[in-house]
C-alpha positions in Angstrom: 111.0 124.3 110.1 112.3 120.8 110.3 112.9 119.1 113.7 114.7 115.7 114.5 113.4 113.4 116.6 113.9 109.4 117.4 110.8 107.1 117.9 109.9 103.1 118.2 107.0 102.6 117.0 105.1 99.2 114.7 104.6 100.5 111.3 103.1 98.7 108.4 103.6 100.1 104.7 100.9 98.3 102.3 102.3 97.9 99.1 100.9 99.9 96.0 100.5 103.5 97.7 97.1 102.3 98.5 94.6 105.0 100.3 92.5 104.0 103.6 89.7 106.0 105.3 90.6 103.3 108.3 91.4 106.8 110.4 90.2 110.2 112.1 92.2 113.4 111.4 91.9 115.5 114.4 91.6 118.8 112.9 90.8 122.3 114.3 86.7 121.5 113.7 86.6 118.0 115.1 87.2 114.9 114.4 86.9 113.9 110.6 87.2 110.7 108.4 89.1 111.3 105.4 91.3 109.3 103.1 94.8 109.3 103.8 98.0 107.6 102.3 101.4 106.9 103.4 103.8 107.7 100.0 107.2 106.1 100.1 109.8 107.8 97.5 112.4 105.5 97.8 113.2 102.2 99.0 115.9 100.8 100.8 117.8 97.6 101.9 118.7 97.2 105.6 119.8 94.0 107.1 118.8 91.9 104.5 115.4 93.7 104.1 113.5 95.7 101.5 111.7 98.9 104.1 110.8 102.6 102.8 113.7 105.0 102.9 111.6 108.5 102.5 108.0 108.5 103.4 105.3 110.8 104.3 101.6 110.2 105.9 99.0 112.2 103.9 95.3 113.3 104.6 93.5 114.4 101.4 91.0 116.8 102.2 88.5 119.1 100.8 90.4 121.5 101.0 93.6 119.6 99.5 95.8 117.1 100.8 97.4 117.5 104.4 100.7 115.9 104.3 101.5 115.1 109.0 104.3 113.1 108.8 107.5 113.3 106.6 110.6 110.7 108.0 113.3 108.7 106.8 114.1 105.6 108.2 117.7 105.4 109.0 118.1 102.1 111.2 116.1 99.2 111.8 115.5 96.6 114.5 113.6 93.3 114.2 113.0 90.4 115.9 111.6 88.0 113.1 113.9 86.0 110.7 114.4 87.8 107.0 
C-alpha cells in the first residue's frame, strides 16, 4: 500500500551512504539502538542544487533490515544562498 503525503521537515543526507547507531527504533519490544542508513538512488538538481531524488531510511536489524521511510523529493525550499 502506498500513501501520499506532504511534510516540512530539516533533513540532512551525509554523503557516502554512511550508517549511524545515533538513533532508537521503536519497535514492538521496546526501544532498541540499531544501525540505520538513509540510501539515496538518485540524485537530482533543483534550484541550482544537488538534493536526493529517491531515498529511503533503513534500520538493519537482527532479524534483517527494516526499511521506515521511502520518499521522493519533488520540490524544494531554502533560505540560504546556492
Amino acid at each position: 500500500m502506498s500513501r501520499r503525503f506532504s511534510a516540512a521537515r530539516n533533513i540532512g543526507f551525509r554523503s557516502g551512504d554512511e550508517p549511524s547507531t545515533d538513533r532508537y527504533a521503536d519497535l514492538p519490544g521496546g526501544l532498541v539502538q540499531a544501525e540505520w542508513h538513509t540510501p539515496v538512488e538518485d540524485w537530482r538538481v533543483i534550484n541550482g542544487r544537488a538534493v536526493p531524488g529517491r531515498f529511503s531510511a533503513v534500520w538493519h536489524l537482527p532479524q534483517g533490515p527494516l526499511p521506515y521511510i521511502t520518499g521522493r523529493l519533488t520540490h524544494l525550499t531554502y533560505n540560504v544562498a546556492p
